[in-house]
Predicted model as a PDB file, atoms N, CA, C, CB and O in Angstrom, pLDDT in the B-factor column:
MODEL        1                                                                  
ATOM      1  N   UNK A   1       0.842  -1.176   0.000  1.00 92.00           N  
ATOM      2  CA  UNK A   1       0.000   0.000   0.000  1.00 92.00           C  
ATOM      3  C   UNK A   1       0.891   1.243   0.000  1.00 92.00           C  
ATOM      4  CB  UNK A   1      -0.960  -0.004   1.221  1.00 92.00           C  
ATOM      5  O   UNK A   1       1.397   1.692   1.029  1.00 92.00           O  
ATOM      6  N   UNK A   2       1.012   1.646  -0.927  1.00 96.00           N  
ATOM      7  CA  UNK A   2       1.955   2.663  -0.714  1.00 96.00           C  
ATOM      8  C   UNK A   2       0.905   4.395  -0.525  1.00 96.00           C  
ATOM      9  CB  UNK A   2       3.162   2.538  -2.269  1.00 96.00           C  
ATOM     10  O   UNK A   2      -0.065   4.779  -1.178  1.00 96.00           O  
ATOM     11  N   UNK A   3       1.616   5.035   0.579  1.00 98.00           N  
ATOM     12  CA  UNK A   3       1.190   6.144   1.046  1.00 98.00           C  
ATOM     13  C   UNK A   3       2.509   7.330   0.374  1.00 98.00           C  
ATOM     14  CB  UNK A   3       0.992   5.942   2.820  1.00 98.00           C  
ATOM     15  O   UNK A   3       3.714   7.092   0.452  1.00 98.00           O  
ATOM     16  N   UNK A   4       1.969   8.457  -0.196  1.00 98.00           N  
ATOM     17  CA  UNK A   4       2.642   9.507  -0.263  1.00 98.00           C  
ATOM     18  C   UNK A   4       1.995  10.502   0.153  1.00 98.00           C  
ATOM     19  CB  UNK A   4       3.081   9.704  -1.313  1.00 98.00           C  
ATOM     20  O   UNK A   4       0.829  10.811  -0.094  1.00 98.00           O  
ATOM     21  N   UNK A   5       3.262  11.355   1.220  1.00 98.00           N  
ATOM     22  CA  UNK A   5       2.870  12.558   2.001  1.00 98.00           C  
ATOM     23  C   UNK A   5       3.735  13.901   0.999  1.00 98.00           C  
ATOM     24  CB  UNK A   5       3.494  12.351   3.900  1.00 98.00           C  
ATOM     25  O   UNK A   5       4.935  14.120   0.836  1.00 98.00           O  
ATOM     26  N   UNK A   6       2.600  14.545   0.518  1.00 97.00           N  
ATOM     27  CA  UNK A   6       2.914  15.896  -0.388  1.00 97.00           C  
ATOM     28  C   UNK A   6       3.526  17.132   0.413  1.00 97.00           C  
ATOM     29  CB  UNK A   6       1.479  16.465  -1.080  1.00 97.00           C  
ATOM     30  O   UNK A   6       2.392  17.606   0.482  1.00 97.00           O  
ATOM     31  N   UNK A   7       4.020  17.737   0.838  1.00 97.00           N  
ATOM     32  CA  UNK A   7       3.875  18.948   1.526  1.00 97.00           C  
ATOM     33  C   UNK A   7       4.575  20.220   0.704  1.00 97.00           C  
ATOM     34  CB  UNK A   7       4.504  18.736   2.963  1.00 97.00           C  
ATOM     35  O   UNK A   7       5.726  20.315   0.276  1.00 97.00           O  
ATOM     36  N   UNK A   8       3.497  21.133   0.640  1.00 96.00           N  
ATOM     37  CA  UNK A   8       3.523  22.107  -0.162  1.00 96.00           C  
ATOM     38  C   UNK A   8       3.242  23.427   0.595  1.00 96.00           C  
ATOM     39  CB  UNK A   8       2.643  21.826  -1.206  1.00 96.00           C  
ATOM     40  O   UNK A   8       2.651  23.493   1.673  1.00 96.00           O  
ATOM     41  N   UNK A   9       3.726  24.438  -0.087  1.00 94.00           N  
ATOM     42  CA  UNK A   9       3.058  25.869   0.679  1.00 94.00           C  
ATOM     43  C   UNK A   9       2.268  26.063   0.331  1.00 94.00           C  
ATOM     44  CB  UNK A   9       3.483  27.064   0.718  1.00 94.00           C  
ATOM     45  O   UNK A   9       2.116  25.633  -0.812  1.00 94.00           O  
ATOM     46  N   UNK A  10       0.870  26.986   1.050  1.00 95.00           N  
ATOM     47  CA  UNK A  10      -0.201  27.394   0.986  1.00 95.00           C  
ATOM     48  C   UNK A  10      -0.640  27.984  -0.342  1.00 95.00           C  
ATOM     49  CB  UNK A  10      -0.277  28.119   1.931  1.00 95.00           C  
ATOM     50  O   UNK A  10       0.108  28.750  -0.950  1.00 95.00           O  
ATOM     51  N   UNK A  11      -1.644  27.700  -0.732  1.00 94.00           N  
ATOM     52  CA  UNK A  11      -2.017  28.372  -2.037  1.00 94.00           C  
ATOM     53  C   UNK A  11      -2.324  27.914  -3.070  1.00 94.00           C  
ATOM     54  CB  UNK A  11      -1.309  28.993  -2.441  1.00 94.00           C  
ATOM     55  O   UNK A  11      -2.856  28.488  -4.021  1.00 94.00           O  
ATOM     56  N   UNK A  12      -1.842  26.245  -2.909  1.00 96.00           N  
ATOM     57  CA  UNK A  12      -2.424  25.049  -4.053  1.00 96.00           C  
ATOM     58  C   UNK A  12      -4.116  25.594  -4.943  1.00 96.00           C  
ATOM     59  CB  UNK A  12      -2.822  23.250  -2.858  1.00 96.00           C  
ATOM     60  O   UNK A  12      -5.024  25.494  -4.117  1.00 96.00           O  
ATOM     61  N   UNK A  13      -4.380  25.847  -5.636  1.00 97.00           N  
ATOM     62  CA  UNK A  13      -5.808  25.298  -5.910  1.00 97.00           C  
ATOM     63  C   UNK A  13      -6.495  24.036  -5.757  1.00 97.00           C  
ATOM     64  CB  UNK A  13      -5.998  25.431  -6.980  1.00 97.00           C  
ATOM     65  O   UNK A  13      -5.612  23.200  -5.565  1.00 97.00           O  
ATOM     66  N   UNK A  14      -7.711  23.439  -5.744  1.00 98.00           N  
ATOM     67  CA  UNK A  14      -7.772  22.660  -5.629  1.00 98.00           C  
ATOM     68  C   UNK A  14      -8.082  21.550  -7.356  1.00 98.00           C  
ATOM     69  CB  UNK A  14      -8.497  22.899  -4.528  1.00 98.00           C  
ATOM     70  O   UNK A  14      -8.213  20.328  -7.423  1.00 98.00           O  
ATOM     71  N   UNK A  15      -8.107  22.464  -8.378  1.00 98.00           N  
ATOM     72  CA  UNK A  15      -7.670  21.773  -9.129  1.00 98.00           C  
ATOM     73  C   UNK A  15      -6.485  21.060  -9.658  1.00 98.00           C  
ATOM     74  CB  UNK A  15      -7.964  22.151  -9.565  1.00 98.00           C  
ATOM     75  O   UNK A  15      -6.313  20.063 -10.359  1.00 98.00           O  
ATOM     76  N   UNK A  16      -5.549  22.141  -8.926  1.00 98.00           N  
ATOM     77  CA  UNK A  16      -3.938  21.386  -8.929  1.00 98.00           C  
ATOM     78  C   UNK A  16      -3.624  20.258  -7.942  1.00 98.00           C  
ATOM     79  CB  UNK A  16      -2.755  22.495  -8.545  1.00 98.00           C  
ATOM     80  O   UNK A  16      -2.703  19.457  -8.101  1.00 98.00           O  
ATOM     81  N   UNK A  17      -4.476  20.267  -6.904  1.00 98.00           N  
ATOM     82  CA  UNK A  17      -4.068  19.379  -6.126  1.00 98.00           C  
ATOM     83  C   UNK A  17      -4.845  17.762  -6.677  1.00 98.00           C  
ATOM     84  CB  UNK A  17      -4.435  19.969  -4.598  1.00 98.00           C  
ATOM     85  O   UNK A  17      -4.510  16.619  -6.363  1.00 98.00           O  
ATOM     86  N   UNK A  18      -5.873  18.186  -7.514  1.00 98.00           N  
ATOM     87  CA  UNK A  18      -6.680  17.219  -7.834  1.00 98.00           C  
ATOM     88  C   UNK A  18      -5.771  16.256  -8.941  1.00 98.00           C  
ATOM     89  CB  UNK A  18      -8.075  17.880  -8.383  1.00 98.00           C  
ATOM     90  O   UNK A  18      -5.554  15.049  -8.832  1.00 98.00           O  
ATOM     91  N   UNK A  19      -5.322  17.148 -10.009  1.00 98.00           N  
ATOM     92  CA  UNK A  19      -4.070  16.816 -11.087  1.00 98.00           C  
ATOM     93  C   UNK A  19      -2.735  15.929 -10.094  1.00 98.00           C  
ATOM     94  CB  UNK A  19      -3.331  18.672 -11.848  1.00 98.00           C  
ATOM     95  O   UNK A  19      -2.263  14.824 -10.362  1.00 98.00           O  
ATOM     96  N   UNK A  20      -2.474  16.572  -9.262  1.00 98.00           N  
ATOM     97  CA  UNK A  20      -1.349  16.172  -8.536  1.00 98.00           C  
ATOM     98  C   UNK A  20      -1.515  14.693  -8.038  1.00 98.00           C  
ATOM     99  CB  UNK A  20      -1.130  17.142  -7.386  1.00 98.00           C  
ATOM    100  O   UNK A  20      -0.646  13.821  -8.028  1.00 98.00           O  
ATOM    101  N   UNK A  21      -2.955  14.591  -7.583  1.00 98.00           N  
ATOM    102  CA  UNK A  21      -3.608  13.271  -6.866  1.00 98.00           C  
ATOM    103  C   UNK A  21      -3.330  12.105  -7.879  1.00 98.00           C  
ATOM    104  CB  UNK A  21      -5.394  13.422  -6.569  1.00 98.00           C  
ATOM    105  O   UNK A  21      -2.795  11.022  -7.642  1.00 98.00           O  
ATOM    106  N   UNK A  22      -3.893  12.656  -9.234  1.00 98.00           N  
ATOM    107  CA  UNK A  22      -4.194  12.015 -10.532  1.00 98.00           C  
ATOM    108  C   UNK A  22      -3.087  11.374 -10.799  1.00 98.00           C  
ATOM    109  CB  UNK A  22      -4.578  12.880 -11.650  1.00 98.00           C  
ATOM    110  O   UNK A  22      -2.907  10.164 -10.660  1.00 98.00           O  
ATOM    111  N   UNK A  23      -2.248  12.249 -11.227  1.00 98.00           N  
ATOM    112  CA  UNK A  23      -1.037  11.910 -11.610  1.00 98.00           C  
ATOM    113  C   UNK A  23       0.326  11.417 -10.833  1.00 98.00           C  
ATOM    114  CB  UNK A  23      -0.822  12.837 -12.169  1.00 98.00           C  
ATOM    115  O   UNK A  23       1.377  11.150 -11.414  1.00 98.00           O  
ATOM    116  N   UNK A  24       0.106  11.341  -9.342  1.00 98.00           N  
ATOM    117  CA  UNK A  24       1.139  10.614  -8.471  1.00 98.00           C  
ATOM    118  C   UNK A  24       0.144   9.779  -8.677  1.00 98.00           C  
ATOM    119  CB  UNK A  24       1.751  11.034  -6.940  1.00 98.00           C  
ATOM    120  O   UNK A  24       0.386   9.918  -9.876  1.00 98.00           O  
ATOM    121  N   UNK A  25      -0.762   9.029  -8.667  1.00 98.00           N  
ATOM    122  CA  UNK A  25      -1.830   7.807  -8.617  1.00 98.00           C  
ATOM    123  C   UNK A  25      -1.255   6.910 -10.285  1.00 98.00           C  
ATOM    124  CB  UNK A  25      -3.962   8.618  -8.654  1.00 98.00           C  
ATOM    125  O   UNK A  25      -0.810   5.771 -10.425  1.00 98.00           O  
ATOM    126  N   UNK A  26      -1.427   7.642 -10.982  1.00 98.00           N  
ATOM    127  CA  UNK A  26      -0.876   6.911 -12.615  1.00 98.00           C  
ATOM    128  C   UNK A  26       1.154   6.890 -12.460  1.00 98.00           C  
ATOM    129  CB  UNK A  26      -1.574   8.488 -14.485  1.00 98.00           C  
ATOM    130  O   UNK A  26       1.899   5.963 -12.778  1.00 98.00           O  
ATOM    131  N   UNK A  27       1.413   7.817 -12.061  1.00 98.00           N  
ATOM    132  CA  UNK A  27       3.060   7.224 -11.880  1.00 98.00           C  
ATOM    133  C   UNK A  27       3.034   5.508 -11.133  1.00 98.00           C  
ATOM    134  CB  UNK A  27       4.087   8.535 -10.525  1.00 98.00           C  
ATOM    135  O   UNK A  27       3.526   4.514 -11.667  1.00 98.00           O  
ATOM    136  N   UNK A  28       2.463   5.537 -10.058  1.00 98.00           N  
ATOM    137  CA  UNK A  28       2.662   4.410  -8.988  1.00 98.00           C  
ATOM    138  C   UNK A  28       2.013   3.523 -10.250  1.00 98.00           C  
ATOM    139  CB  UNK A  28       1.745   4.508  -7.170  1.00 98.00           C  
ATOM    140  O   UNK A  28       2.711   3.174 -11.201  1.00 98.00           O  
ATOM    141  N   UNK A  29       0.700   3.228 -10.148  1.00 98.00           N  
ATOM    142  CA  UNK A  29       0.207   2.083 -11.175  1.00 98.00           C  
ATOM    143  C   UNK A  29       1.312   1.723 -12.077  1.00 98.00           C  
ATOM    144  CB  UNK A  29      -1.057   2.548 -12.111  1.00 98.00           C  
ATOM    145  O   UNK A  29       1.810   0.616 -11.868  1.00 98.00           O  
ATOM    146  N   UNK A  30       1.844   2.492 -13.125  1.00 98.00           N  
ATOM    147  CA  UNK A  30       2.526   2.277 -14.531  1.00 98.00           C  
ATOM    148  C   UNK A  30       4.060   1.771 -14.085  1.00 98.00           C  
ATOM    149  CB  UNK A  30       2.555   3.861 -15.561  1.00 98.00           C  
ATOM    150  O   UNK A  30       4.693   0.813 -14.527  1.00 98.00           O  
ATOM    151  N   UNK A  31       4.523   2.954 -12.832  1.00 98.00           N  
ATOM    152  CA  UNK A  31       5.673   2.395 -12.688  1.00 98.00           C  
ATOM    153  C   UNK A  31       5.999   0.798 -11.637  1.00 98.00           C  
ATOM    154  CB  UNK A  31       6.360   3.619 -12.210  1.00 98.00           C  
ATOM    155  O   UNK A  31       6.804  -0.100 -11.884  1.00 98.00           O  
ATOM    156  N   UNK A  32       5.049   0.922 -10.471  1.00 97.00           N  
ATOM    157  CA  UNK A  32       5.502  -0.300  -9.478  1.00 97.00           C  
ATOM    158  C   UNK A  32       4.565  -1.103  -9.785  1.00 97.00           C  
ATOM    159  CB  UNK A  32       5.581  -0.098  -7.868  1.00 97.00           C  
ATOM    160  O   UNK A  32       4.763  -2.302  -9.589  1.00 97.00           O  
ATOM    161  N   UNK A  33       3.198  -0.625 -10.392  1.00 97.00           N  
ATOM    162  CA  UNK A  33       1.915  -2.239 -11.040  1.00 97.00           C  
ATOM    163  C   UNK A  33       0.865  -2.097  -9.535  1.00 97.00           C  
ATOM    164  CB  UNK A  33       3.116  -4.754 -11.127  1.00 97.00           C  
ATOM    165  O   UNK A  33       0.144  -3.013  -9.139  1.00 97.00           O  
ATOM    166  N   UNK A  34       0.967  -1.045  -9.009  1.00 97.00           N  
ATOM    167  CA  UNK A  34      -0.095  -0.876  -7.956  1.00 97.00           C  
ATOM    168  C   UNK A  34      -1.447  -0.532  -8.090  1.00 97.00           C  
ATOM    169  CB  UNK A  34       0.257  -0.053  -7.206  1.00 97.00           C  
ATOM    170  O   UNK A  34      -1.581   0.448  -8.823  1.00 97.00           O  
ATOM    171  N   UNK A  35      -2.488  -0.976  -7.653  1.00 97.00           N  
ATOM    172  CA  UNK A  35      -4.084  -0.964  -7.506  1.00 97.00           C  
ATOM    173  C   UNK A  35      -4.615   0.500  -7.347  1.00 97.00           C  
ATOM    174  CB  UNK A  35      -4.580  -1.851  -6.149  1.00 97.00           C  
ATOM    175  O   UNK A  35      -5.027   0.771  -6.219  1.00 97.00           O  
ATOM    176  N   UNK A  36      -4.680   1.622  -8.420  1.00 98.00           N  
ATOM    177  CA  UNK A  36      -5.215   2.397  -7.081  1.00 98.00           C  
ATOM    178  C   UNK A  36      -5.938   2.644  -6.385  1.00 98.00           C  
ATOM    179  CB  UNK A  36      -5.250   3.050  -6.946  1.00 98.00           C  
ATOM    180  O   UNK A  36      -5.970   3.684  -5.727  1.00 98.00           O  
ATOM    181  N   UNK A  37      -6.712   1.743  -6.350  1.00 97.00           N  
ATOM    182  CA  UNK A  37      -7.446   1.860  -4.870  1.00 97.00           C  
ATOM    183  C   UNK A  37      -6.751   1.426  -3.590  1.00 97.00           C  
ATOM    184  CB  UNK A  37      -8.698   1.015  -4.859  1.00 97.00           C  
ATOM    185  O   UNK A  37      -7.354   1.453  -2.517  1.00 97.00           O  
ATOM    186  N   UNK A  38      -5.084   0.898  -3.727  1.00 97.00           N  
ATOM    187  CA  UNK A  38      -4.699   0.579  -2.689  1.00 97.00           C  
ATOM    188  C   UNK A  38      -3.237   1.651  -2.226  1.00 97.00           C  
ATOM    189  CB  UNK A  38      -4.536  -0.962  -2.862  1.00 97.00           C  
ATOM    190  O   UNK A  38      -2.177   1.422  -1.645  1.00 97.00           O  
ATOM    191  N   UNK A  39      -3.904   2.946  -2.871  1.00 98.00           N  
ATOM    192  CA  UNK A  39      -2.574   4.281  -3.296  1.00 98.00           C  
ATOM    193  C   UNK A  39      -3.417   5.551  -2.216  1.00 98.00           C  
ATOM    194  CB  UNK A  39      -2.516   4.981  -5.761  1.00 98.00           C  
ATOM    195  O   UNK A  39      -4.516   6.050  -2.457  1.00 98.00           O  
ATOM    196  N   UNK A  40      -2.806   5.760  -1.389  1.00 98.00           N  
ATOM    197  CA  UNK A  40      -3.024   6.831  -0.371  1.00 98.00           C  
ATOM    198  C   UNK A  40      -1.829   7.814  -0.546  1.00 98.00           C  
ATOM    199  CB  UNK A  40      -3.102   6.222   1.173  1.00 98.00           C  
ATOM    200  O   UNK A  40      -0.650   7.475  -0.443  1.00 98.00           O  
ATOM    201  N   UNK A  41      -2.370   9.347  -0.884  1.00 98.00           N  
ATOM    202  CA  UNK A  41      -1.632  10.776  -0.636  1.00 98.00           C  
ATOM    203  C   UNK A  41      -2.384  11.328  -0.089  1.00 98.00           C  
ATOM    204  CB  UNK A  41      -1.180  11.633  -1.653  1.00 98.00           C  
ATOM    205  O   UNK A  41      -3.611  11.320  -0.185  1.00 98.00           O  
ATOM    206  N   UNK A  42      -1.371  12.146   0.873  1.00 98.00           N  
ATOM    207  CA  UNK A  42      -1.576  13.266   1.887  1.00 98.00           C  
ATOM    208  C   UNK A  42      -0.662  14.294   1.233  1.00 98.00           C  
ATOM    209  CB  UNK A  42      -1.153  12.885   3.536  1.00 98.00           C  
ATOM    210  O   UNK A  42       0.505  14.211   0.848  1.00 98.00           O  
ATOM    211  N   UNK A  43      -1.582  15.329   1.226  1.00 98.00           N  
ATOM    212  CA  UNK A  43      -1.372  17.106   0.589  1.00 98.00           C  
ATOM    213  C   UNK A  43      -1.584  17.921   2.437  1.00 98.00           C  
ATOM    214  CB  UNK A  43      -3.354  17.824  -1.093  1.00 98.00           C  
ATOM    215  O   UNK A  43      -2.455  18.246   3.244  1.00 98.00           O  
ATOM    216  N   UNK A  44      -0.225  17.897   2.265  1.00 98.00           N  
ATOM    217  CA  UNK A  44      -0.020  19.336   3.827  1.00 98.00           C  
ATOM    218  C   UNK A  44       0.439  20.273   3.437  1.00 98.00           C  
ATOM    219  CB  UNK A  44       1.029  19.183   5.198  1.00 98.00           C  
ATOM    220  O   UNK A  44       1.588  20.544   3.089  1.00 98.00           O  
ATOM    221  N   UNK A  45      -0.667  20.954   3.486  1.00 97.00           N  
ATOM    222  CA  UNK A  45      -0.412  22.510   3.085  1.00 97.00           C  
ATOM    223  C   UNK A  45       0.572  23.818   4.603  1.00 97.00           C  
ATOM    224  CB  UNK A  45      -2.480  23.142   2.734  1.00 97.00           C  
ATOM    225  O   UNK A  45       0.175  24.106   5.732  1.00 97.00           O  
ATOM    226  N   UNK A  46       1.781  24.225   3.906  1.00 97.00           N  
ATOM    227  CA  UNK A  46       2.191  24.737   5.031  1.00 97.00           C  
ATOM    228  C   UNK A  46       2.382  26.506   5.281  1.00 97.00           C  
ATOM    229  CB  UNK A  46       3.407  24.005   5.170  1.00 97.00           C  
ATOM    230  O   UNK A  46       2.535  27.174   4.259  1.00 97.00           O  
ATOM    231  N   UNK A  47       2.375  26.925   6.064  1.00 96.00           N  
ATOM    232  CA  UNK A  47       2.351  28.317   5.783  1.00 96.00           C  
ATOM    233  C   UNK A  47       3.909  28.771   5.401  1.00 96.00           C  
ATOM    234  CB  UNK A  47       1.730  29.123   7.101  1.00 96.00           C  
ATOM    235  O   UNK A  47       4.799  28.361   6.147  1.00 96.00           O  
ATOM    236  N   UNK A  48       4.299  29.685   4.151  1.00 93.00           N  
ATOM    237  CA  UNK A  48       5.809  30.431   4.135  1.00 93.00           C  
ATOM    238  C   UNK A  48       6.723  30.697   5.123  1.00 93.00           C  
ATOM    239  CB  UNK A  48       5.740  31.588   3.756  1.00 93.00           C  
ATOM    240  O   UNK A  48       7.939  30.799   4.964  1.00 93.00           O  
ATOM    241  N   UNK A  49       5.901  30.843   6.492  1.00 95.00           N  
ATOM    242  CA  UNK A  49       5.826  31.512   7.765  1.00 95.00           C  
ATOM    243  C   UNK A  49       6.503  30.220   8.661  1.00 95.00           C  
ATOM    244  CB  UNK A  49       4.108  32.049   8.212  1.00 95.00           C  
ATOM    245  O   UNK A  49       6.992  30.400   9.776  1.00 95.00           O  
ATOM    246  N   UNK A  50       6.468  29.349   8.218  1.00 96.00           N  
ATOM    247  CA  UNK A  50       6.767  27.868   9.166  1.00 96.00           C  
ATOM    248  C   UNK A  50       7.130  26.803   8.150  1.00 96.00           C  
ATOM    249  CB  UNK A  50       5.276  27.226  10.128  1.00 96.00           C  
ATOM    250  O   UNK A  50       6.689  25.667   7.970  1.00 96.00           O  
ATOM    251  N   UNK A  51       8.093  27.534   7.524  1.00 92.00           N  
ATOM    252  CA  UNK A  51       9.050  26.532   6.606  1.00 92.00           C  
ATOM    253  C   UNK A  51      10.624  27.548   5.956  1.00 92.00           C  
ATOM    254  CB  UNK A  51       7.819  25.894   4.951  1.00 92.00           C  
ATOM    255  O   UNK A  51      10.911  28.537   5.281  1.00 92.00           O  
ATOM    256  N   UNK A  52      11.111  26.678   6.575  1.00 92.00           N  
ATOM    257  CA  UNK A  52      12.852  27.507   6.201  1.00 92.00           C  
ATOM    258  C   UNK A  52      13.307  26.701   5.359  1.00 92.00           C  
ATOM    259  CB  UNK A  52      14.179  27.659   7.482  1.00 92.00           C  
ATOM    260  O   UNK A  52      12.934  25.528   5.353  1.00 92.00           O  
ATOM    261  N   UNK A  53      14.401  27.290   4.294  1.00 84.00           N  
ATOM    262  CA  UNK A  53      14.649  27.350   3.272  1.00 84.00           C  
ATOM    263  C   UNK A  53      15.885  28.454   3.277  1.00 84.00           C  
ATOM    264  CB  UNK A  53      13.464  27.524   2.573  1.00 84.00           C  
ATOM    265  O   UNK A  53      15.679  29.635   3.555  1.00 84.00           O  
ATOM    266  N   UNK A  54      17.430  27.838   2.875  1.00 84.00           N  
ATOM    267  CA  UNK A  54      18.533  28.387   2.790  1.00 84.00           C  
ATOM    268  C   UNK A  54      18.790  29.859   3.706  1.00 84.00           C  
ATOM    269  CB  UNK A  54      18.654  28.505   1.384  1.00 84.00           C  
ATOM    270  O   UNK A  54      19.193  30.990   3.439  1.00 84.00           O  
ATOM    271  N   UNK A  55      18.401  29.276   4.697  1.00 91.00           N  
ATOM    272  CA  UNK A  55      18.516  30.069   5.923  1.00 91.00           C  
ATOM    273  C   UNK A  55      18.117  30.831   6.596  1.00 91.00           C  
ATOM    274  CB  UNK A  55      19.029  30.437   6.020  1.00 91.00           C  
ATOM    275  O   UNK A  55      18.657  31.508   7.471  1.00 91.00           O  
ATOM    276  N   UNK A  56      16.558  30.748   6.026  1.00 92.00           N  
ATOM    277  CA  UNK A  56      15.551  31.764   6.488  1.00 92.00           C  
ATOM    278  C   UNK A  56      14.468  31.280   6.045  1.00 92.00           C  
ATOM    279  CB  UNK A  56      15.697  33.155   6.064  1.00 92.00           C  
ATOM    280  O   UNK A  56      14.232  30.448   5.168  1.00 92.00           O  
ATOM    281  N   UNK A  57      13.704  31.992   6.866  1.00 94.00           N  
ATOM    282  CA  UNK A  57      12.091  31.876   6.542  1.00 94.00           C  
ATOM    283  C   UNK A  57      11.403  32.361   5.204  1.00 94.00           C  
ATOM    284  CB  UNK A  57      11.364  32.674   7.584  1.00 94.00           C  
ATOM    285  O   UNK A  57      11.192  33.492   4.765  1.00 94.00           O  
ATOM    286  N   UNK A  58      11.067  30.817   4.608  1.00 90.00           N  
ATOM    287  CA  UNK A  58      10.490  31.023   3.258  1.00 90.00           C  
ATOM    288  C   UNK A  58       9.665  32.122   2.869  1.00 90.00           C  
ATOM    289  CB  UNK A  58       9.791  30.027   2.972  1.00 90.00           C  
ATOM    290  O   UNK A  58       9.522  32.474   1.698  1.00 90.00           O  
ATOM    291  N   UNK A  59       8.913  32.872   4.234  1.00 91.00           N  
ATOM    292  CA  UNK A  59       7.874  33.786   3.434  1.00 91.00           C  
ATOM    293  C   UNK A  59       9.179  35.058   3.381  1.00 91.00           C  
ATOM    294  CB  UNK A  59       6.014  34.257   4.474  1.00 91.00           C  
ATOM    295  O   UNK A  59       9.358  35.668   2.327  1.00 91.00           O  
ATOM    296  N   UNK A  60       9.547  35.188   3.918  1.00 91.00           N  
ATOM    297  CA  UNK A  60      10.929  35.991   3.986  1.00 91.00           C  
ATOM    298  C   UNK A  60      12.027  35.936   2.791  1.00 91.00           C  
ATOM    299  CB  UNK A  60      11.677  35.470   5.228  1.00 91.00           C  
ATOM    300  O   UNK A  60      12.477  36.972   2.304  1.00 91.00           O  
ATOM    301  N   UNK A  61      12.330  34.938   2.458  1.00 88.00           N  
ATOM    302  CA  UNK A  61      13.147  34.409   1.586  1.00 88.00           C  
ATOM    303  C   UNK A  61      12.258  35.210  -0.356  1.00 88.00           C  
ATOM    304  CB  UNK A  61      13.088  32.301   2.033  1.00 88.00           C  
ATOM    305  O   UNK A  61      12.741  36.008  -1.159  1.00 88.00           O  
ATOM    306  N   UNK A  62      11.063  34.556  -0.361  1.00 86.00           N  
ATOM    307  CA  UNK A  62      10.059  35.225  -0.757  1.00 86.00           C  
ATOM    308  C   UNK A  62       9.809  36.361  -1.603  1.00 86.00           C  
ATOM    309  CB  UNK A  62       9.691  35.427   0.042  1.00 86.00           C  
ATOM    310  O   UNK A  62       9.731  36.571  -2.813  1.00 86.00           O  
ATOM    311  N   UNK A  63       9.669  37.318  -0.052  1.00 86.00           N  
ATOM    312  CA  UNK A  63       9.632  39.022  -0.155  1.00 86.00           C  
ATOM    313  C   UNK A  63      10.946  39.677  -0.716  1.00 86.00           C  
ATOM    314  CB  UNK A  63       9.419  39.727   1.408  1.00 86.00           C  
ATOM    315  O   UNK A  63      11.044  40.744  -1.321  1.00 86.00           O  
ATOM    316  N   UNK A  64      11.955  38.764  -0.364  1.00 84.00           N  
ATOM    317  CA  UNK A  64      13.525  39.499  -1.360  1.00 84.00           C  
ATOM    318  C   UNK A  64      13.463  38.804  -2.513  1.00 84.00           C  
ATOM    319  CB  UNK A  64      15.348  39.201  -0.694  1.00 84.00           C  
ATOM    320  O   UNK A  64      14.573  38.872  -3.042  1.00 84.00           O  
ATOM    321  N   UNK A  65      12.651  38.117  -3.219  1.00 65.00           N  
ATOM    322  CA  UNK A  65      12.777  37.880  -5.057  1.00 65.00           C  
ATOM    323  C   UNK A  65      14.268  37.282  -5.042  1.00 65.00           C  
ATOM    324  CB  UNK A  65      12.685  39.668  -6.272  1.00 65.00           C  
ATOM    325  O   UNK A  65      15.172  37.641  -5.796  1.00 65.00           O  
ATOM    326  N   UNK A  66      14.354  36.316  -4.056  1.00 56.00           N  
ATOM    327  CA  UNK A  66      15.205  35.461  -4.378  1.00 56.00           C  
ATOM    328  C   UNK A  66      15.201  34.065  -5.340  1.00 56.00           C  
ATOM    329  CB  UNK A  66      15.473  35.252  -3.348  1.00 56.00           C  
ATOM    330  O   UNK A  66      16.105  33.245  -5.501  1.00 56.00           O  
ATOM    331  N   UNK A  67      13.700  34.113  -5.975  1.00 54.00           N  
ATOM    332  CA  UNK A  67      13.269  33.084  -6.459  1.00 54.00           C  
ATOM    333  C   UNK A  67      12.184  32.731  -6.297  1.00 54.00           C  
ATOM    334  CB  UNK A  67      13.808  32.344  -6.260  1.00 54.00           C  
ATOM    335  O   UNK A  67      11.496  33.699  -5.976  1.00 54.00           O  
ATOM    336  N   UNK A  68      11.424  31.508  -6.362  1.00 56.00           N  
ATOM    337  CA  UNK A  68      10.615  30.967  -5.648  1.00 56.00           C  
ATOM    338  C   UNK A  68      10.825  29.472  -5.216  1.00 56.00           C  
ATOM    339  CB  UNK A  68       9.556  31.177  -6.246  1.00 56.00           C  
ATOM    340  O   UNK A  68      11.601  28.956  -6.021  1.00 56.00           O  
ATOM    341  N   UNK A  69      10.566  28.889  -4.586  1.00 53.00           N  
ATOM    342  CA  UNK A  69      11.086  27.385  -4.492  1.00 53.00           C  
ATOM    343  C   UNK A  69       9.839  26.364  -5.012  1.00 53.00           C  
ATOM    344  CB  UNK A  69      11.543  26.993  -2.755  1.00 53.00           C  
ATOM    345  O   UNK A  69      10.044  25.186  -4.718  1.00 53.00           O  
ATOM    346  N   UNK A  70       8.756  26.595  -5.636  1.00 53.00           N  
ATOM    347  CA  UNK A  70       7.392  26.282  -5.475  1.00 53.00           C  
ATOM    348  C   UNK A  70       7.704  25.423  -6.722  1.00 53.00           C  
ATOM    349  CB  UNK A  70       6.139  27.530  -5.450  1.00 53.00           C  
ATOM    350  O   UNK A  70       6.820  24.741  -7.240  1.00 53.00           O  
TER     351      UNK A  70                                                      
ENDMDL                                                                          
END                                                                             
């Protein structure tokens, strides 16, 4: 039974997360030959605010247009 835990920053839509579901669900089938009905993901959505990233706080990191990591 394989379980995958997503964790992403805040702001997903929920059509992307729906695509995301879809398509980690068809990787597993095609690549390991798994059921999916026997394929569990978890989407944790986290705030910028409570996730660090090259040495600072992502929503921080962010606000200076250092990129995005998303």
């Amino acid at each position: 039974m394989p379980y995958v835990n997503m964790q992403l920053l805040k702001g997903v839509e929920k059509p992307q997360k729906a695509e995301l579901v879809q398509r980690v669900t068809t990787a597993l089938v095609d690549v390991l030959g798994k059921k999916p009905e026997h394929i569990h993901i978890v989407i944790q959505e986290i705030n910028a605010d409570d996730w660090g990233y090259a040495g600072q706080l992502t929503s921080d990191w962010i606000q200076n247009d250092e990129g995005h990591p998303s």
